[in-house]
C-alpha positions as a Markdown table, in Angstrom:
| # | Residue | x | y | z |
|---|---|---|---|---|
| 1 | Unk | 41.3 | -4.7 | -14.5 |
| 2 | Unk | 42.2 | -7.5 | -12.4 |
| 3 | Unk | 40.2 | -8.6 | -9.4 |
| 4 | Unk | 40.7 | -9.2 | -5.8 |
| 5 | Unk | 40.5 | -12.6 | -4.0 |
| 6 | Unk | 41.5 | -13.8 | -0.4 |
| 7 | Unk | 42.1 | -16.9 | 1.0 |
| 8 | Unk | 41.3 | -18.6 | 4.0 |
| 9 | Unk | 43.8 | -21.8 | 4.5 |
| 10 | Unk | 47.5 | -22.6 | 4.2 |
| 11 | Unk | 49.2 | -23.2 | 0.4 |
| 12 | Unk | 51.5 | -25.7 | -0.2 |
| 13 | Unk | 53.3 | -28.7 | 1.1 |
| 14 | Unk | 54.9 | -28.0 | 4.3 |
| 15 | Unk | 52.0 | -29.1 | 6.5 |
| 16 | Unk | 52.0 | -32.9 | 8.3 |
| 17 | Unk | 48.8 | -34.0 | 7.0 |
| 18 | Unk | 49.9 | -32.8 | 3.5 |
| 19 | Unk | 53.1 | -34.7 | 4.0 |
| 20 | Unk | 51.6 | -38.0 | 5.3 |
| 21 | Unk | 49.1 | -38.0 | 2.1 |
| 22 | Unk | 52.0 | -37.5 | 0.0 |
| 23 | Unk | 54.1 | -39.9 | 1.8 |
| 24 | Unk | 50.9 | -42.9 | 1.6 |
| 25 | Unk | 49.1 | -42.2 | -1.3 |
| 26 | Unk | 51.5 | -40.8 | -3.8 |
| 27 | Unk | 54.2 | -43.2 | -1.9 |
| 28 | Unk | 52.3 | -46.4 | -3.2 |
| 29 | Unk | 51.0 | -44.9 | -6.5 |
| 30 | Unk | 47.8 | -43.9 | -5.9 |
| 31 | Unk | 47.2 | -40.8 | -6.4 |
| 32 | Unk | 44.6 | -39.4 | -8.9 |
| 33 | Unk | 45.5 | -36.3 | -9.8 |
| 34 | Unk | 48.5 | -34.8 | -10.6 |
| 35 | Unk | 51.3 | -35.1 | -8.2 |
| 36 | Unk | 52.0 | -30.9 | -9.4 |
| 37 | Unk | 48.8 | -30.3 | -7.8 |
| 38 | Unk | 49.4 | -30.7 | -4.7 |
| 39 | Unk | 49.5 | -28.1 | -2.1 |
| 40 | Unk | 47.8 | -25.9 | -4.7 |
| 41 | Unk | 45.3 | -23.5 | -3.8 |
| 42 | Unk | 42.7 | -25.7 | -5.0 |
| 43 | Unk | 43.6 | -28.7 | -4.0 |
| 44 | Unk | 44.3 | -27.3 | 0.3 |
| 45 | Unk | 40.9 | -26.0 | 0.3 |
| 46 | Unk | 39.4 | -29.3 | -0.5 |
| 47 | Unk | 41.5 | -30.9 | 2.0 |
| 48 | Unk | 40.2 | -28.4 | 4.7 |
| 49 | Unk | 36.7 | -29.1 | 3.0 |
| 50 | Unk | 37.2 | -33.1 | 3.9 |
| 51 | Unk | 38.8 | -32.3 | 6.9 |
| 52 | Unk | 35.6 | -30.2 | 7.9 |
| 53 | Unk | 33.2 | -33.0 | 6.7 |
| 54 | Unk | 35.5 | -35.5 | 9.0 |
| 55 | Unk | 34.8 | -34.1 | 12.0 |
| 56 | Unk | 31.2 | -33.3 | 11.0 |
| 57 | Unk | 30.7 | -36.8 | 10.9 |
| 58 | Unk | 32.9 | -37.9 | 13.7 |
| 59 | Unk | 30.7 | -35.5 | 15.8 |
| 60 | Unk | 27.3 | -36.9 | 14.7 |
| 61 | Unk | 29.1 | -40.3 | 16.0 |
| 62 | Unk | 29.8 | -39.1 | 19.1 |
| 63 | Unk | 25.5 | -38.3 | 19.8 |
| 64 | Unk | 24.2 | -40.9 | 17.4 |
| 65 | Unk | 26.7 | -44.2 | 17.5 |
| 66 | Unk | 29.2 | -44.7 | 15.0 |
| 67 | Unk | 27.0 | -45.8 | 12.0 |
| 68 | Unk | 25.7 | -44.8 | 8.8 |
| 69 | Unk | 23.8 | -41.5 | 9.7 |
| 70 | Unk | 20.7 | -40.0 | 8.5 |
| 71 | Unk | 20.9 | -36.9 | 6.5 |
| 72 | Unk | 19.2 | -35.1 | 9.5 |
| 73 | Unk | 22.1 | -36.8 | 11.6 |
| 74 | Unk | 24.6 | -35.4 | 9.2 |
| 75 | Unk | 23.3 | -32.1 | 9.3 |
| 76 | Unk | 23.0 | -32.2 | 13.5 |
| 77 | Unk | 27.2 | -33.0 | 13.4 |
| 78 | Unk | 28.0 | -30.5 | 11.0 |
| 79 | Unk | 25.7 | -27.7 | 12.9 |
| 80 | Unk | 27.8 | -28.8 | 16.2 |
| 81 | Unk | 31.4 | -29.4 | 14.6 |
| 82 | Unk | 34.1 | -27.7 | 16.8 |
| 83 | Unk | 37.1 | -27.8 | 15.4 |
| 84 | Unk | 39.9 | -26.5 | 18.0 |
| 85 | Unk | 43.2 | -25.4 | 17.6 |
| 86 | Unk | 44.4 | -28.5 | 19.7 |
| 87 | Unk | 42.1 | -30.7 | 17.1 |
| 88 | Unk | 44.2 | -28.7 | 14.1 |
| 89 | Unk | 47.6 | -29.8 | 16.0 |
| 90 | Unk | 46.4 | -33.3 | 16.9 |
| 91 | Unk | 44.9 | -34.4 | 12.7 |
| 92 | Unk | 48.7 | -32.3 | 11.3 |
| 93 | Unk | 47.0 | -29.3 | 10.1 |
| 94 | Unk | 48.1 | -26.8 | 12.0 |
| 95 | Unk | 48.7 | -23.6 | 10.0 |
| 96 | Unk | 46.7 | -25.1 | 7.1 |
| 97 | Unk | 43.6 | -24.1 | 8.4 |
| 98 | Unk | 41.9 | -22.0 | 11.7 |
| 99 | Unk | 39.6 | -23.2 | 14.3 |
| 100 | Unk | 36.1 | -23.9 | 12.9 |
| 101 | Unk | 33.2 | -24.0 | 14.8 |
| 102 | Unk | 29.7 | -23.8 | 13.7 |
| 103 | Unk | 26.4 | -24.2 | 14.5 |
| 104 | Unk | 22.4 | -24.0 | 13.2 |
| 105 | Unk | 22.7 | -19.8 | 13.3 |
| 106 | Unk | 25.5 | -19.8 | 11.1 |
């Protein structure tokens, strides 16, 4: 009966990079999704996923020039993303999501 399942970000609203989307998108009307969807579980984990991505690609910048990258380039940024805890505080996210870093073993 039932079934166990765990977590691995921050639910809800009460996180600065939550608020500033709510404050700019749903602020001027544009968001696409319900505005009671918000801060779900759902909807957190694919802001960590973007945030991820973000700084996959901001990495690959950083060896490659800030252009539109290969899928090999892609790759190389998301196999060297570090995401730190000051990174976390820096983008608002701070207790939404832990430190990420990853690389080719992982």
């Amino acid at each position: 009966k039932g079934y166990y399942t765990t977590n691995f970000h921050g639910v809800g609203r009460n996180f600065p990079i939550i608020q500033e989307t709510i404050d700019k998108v749903y602020g001027a009307m544009k968001g696409n999704i319900s505005f009671t969807r918000v801060g779900t579980v759902y909807y957190n984990r694919g802001f960590v996923a973007g945030i991820v991505d973000h700084e996959a690609i901001l990495t690959a910048h950083k060896k490659f020039g800030v252009k539109v990258l290969t899928g090999e380039e892609y790759r190389w940024g998301m196999e060297n993303v570090n995401i730190t805890e000051e990174r976390i505080k820096e983008i608002g996210a701070e207790g939404l999501m832990q430190p990420v870093s990853m690389s080719c073993s992982d």
